[in-house]
ZAMARGU-4260 file (C-alpha; in steps of 0.2 Angstrom, whole numbers, plus 5000, padded with zeros to 4 digits):
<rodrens>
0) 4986/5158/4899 | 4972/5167/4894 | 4964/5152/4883 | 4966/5139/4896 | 4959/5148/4910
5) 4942/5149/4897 | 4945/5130/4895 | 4943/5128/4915 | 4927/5140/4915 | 4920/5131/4900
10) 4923/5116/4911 | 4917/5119/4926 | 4903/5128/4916 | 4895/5109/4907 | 4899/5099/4923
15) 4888/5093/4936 | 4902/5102/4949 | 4900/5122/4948 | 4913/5132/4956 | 4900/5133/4975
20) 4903/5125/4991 | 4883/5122/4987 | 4886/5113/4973 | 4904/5105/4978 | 4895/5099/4994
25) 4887/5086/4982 | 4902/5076/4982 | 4907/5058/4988 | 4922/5050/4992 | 4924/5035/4980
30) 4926/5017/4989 | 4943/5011/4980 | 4951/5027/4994 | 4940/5019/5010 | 4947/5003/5005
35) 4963/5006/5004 | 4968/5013/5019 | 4988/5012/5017 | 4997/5024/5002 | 5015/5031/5002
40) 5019/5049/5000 | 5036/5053/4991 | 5045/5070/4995 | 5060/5070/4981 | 5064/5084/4972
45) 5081/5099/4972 | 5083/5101/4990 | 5086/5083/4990 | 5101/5087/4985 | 5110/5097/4999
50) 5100/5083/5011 | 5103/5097/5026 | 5090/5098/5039 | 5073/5095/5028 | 5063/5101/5013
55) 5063/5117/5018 | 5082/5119/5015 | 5077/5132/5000 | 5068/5144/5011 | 5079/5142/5027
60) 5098/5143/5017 | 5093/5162/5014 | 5086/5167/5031 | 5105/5174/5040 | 5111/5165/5054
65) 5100/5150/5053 | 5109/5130/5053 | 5106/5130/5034 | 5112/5147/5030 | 5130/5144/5038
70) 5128/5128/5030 | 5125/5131/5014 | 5142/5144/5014 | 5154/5131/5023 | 5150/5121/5009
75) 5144/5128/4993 | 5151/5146/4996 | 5142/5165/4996 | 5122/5165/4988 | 5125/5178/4975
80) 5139/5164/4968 | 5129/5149/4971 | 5110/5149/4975 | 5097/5135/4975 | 5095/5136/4959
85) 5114/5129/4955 | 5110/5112/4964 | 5095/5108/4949 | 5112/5103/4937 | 5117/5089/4953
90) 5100/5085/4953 | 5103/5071/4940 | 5093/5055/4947 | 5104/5045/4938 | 5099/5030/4947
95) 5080/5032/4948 | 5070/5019/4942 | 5051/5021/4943 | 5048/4999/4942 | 5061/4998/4957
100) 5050/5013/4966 | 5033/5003/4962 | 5038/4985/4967 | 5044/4991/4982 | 5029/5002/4986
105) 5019/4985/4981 | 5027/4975/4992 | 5025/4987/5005 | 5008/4985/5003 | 5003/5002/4998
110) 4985/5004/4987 | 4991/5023/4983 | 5004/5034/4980 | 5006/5052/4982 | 5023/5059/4973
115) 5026/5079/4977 | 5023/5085/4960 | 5029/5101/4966 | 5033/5110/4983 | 5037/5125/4991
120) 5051/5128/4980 | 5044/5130/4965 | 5054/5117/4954 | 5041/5107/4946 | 5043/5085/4944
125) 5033/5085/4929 | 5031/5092/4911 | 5025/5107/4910 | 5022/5121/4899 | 5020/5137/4912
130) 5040/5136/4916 | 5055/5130/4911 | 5060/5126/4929 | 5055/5108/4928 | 5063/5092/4929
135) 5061/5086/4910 | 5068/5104/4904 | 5082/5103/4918 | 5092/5093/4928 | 5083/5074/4927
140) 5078/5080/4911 | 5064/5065/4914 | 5047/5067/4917 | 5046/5060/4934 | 5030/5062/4939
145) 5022/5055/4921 | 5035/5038/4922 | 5030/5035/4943 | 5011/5036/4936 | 5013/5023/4922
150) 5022/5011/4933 | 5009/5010/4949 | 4995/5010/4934 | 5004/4994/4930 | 5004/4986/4944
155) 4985/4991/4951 | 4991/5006/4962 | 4983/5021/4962 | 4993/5036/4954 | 4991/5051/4962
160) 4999/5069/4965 | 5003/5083/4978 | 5004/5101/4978 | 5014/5113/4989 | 5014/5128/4978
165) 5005/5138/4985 | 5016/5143/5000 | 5030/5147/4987 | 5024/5165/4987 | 5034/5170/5001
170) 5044/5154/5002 | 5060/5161/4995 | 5057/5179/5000 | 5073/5182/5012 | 5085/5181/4997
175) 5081/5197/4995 | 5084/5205/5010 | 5105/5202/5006 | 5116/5200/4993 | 5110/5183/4985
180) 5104/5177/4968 | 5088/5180/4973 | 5085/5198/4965 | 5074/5208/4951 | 5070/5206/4938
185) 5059/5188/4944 | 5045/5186/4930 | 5031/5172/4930 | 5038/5155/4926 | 5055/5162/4934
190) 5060/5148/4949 | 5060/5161/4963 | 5046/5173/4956 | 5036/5180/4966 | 5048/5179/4983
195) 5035/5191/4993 | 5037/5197/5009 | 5034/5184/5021 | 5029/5194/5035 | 5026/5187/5054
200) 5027/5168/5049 | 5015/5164/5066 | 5001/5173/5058 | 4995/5167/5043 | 4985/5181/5038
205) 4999/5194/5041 | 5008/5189/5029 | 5005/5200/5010 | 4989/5193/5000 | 4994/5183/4985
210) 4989/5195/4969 | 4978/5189/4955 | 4991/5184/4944 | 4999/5172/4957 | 4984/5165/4960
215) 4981/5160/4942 | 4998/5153/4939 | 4994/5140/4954 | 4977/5137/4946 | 4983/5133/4931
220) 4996/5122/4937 | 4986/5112/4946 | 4973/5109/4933 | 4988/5108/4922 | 4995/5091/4934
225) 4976/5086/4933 | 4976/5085/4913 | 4993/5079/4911 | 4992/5065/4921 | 4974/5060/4929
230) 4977/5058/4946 | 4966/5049/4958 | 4970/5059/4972 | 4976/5077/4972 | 4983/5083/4990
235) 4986/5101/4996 | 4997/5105/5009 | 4996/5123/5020 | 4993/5140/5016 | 4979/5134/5004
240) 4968/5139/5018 | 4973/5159/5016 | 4955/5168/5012 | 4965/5174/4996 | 4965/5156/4989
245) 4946/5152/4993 | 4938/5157/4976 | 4954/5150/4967 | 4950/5131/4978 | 4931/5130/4971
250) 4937/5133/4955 | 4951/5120/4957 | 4940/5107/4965 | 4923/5110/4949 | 4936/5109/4937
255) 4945/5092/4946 | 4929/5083/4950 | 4922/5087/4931 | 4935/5083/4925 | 4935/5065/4935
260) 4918/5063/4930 | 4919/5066/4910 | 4934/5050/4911 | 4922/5039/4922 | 4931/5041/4939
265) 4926/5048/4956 | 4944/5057/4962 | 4950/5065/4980 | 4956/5082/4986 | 4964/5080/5004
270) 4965/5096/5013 | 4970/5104/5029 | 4965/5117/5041 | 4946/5120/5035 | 4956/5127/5017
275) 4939/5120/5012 | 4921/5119/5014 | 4916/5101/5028 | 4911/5088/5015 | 4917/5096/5001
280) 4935/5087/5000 | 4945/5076/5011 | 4951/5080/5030 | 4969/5077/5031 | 4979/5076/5048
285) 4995/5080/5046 | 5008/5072/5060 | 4994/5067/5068 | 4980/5057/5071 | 4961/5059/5079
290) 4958/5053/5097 | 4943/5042/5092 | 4933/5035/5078 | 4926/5047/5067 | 4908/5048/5055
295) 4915/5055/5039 | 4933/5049/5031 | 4948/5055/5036 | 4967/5055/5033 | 4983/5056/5041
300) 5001/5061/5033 | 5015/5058/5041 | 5035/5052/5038 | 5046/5037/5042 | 5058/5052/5048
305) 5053/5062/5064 | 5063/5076/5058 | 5061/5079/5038 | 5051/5072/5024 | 5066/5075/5013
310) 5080/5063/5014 | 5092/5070/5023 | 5110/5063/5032 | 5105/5065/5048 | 5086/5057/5047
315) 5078/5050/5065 | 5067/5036/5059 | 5052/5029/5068 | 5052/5011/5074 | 5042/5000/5062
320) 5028/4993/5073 | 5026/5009/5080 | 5022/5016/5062 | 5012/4997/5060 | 5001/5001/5078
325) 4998/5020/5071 | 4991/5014/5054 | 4979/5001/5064 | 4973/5014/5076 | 4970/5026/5060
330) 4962/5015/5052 | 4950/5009/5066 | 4944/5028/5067 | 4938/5027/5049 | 4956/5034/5041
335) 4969/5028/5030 | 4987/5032/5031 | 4997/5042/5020 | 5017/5038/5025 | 5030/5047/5016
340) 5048/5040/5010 | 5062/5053/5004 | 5072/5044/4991 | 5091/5052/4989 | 5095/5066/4974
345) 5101/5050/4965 | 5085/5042/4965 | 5088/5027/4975 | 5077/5023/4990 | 5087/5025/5009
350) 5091/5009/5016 | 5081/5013/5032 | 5067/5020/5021 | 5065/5003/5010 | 5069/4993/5027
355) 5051/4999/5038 | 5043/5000/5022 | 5045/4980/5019 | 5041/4976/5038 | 5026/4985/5034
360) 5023/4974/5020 | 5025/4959/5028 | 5014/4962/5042 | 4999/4967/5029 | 5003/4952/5020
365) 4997/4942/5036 | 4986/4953/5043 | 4980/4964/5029 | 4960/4957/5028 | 4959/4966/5047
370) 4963/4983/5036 | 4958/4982/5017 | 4942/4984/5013 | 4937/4986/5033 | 4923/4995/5043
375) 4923/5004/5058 | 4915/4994/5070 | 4902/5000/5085 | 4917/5002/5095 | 4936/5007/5089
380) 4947/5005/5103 | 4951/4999/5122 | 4963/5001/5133 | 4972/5015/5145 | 4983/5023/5132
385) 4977/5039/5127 | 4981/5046/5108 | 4987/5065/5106 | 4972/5073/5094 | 4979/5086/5081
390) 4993/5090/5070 | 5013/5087/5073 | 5006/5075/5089 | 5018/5062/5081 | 5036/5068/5088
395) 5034/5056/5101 | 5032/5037/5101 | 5016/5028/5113 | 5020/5017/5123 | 5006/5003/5122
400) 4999/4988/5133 | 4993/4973/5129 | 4975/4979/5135 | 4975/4993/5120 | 4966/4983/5104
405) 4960/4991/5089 | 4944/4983/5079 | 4939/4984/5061 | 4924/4973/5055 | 4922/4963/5036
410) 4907/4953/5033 | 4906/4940/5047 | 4920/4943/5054 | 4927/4956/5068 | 4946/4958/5071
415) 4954/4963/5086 | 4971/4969/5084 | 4983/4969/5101 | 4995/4982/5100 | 5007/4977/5111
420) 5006/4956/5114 | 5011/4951/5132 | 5022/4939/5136 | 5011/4929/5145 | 5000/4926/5129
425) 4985/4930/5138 | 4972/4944/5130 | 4954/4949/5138 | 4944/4959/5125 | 4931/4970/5138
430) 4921/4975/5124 | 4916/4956/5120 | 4910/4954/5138 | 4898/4941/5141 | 4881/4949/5144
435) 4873/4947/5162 | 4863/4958/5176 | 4877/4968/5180 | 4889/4971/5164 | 4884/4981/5149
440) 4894/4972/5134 | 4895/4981/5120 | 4894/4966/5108 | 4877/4953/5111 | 4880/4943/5096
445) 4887/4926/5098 | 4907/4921/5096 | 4908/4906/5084 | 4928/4905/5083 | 4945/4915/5086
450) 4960/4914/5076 | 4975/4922/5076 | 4981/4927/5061 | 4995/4923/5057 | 4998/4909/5068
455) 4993/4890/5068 | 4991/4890/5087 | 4972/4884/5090 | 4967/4897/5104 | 4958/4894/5119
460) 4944/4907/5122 | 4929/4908/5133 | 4919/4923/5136 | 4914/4932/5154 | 4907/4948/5162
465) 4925/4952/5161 | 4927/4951/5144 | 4932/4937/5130 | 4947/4929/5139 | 4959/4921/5126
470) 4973/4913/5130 | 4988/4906/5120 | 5008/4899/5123 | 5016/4899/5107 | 5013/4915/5102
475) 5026/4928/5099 | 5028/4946/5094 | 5034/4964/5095 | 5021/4968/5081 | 5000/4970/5084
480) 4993/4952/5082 | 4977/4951/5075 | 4961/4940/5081 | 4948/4936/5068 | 4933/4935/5077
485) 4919/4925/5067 | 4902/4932/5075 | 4884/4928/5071
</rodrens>
C-alpha cells in the first residue's frame, strides 16, 4: 500500500495538476462530454440479488424493524446464519453479456456510460488487488467492469466509472448492534470493514470522521479503477463532501487528471453537494434538474425507476417522453443527462428498462442534431410550466403545454422542441416575435425556413409581434417535436 501511495505522490508531483484547488482550478471540461449530452448509468451489483426495496438493501436488512429487515428473515432466515455476504455465491450473472449491454446502450443513443464500479456495499465489480471481495475473485468470477469498457470502446462510447465507497464507512454499521455476521475481527479488505457508527443519519457531520487509514484505502481504490481501466468519466456520489475527505479529493482529482493528461485525454469528475472546489470538477444534480440555463456545464442523474436504481420486483418506472422532455429541457440549460438502468442479478436487462430505453433511441434517431453537439441559445425555454430546482425534485412527473418549447442552436440552424404537441397543430414560438414599436423579440435575425423533423409535412409559418405562428394538420405526437429553424 505504502508503495502505490508514493506512485500517486510521485504522480501528482511531475504533472501539471498538484493536489490545490489553485492549481486543480486550471481545469477544463473536454468537448467529447458537452456534446454528448445523453449517457446511461448502470446500478448492478450483490444487492441486485434480493431486488427488495433498492440499493440500499445491504445497509437497511440490518437496521431492526425496517421493511427489508423482516424481509430479509421471512425469506433468507436469522443474519448471524445468513448475511449479505452469502447472496455474493447467487450473484452468478450467468446471462450477462457486455455486447448485448453495448448495442442496447447504442441504440439508445447514449455517448457515455457510467457502470457502479463499486457502491455503498463495499463489493467491488472489477479486478482488484486491495480485496478479495470482488466480482472476478467471487461470485461472477468476471471482471465486469474491464469487459463493459472494452465493448463501449468498440463501438465509439465512452467508457466510464462510478464510486460510492466512500459512504460504506458506516454503511453496514447496524450489524453490529445485534446478533448478525457483522461482528469483529473486520480487517481492511474485509467486505463489512470498517462498519462505524453511523450516528444521526440527518447530519452529515455528526456522524464519526473516517480515520487515516479508511481514507487511503478509498484513495487507493479509486486511483486503482483509474489505472486499471482509464475511465473517461469518474463520478462520486454523497458523503465525499464530509470535510474528512477534502484533502483525500485534491489528491484524487491531481492524480486523475495527470494521469488523463500523460495518455492524451482530458477526463471528468462529477460531484455533488460543493465535495469540491466551483470549477474544479463537474456539478452533478442528482434527481433533479436547474430551473434555468446555466454558464458553466452541468449534470443531472437520475433512474428509469422512481423508487430504486437497483432492479428490484416492485420498480415504478417513469413514462418514456416524460424521461425524453426532461433530457431536452437538461440539455437546453447547458446539461446532459445521466439516466440509470438496473439490470437483474442474472445480468439481463428488465423488460421495461430496455423498453424506455429504445423509445429514447428512436426519438434521438430523428431528433438527435437538436441535442448532439448543441449550444445553449440566448434564451432556453418558454412557457408556464415551472421546473422544481434541486435534488430528488424528480418524484413527480410535469405536466407540459404545448406553449413550453425548449431551444438549442447548431451552426445555422435554431431548434425549438414542443413538449407537449397540440392537437390542433398550431405552435406560436414568443421568443421569435416579429420586431415592431411595441414588442421586444428576443430574436432580430431573419427566419429563412421551418421544418419539423421528423416529418415530411411542409409547415406554414409566418412571423408577428406575437410570436412565429406555425401551423401544421398532419402532425402527430405524444413525444416533443422538434422545429429546425434555419436563421441568418
Amino acid at each position: 500500500m505504502k508503495s502505490y501511495l508514493e506512485q500517486i505522490d510521485h504522480v501528482i508531483d511531475g504533472g501539471p495538476y498538484k493536489d490545490t484547488w489553485e492549481s486543480l482550478g486550471q481545469y477544463q471540461v473536454p468537448e467529447w462530454y458537452k456534446n454528448s449530452k445523453f449517457g446511461i448509468f448502470v446500478h448492478w451489483g450483490v444487492y441486485s440479488v434480493p431486488a427488495f426495496g433498492n440499493e440500499w438493501y445491504p445497509r437497511n436488512m440490518y437496521i431492526q424493524g425496517s421493511p427489508e429487515y423482516q424481509h430479509h428473515i421471512q425469506t433468507y432466515g436469522e443474519h448471524a446464519k445468513f448475511g449479505y455476504k452469502d447472496f455474493i455465491p447467487l450473484f452468478t450473472a450467468e446471462q450477462f453479456s457486455p455486447d448485448e449491454w453495448a448495442d442496447l446502450f447504442h441504440a439508445a443513443g447514449a455517448r457515455y456510460v457510467v457502470p457502479v464500479a463499486e457502491h455503498h456495499d463495499g463489493f467491488q465489480m472489477y479486478r482488484s488487488q486491495l480485496s478479495l471481495y470482488n466480482a472476478y475473485d467471487m461470485g461472477p468470477k468476471r471482471d465486469i467492469l474491464g469487459e463493459l469498457s472494452r465493448a463501449f470502446q468498440k463501438r465509439g462510447i465512452m467508457h466510464c466509472a462510478s464510486s460510492h465507497r466512500a459512504a460504506h464507512w458506516f454503511f453496514m454499521g447496524h450489524g453490529r448492534l445485534f446478533d448478525s455476521d457483522i461482528k469483529e475481527p473486520l480487517v481492511r479488505g474485509d467486505l463489512y470493514w470498517p462498519a462505524q457508527p453511523e450516528g444521526d443519519f440527518q447530519d452529515l457531520f455528526s456522524k464519526p470522521k473516517p480515520d487515516q487509514g479508511y481514507l487511503e484505502d478509498w484513495l487507493l481504490r479509486c486511483c486503482e479503477i483509474v489505472d486499471r481501466y482509464r475511465p473517461k468519466l469518474f463520478y462520486f456520489d454523497w458523503w465525499i463532501h464530509h470535510h474528512a475527505f477534502k484533502p483525500y479529493l485534491k489528491k484524487f482529482a491531481a492524480y486523475y487528471y495527470n494521469r488523463m493528461v500523460e495518455w492524451g485525454e482530458v477526463g471528468v469528475i462529477t460531484y455533488k453537494h460543493d465535495a469540491f472546489v466551483f470549477g474544479t470538477a463537474v456539478v452533478d444534480v442528482e434527481r433533479g434538474q436547474f430551473a434555468d440555463a446555466k454558464p458553466y456545464f452541468w449534470q443531472t442523474d437520475t433512474a428509469v425507476a422512481k423508487n430504486s436504481w437497483c432492479y428490484t420486483k416492485d420498480n415504478v418506472y417513469k413514462a418514456s417522453e416524460q424521461i425524453i422532455c426532461d433530457l431536452v429541457d437538461i440539455v437546453s440549460k447547458n446539461g446532459t443527462l445521466l439516466l440509470n438502468v438496473g439490470p437483474k442479478a442474472d445480468g439481463t436487462i428488465p423488460a421495461k428498462d430496455r423498453a424506455i430505453l429504445l423509445d429514447i433511441g428512436a426519438w434521438l434517431k430523428i431528433n438527435g442534431e437538436a441535442i448532439y453537439d448543441s449550444k445553449v441559445w440566448r434564451v432556453s425555454q418558454e412557457g408556464p410550466t415551472e421546473i422544481p430546482e434541486g435534488q430528488f425534485t424528480d418524484h413527480e412527473d410535469k405536466t407540459f403545454t404545448s406553449e413550453d418549447i425548449r431551444f438549442t442552436v447548431k451552426g445555422s440552424h435554431l431548434y425549438a422542441t414542443v413538449l407537449k404537441y397540440p392537437q390542433d397543430g398550431i405552435i406560436t414560438i414568443k421568443s421569435l416575435a416579429a420586431r415592431d414599436a411595441a414588442s421586444k423579440p428576443h430574436f432580430h435575425g431573419i427566419i429563412r425556413d421551418v421544418k419539423a423533423l421528423g416529418f415530411s409535412e411542409e409547415i406554414r409559418w409566418k412571423r408577428s409581434p406575437l410570436g412565429l405562428e406555425i401551423c401544421t394538420e398532419t402532425i402527430h405526437s405524444k413525444y416533443p417535436v422538434v422545429f429546425k429553424i434555419r436563421i441568418d
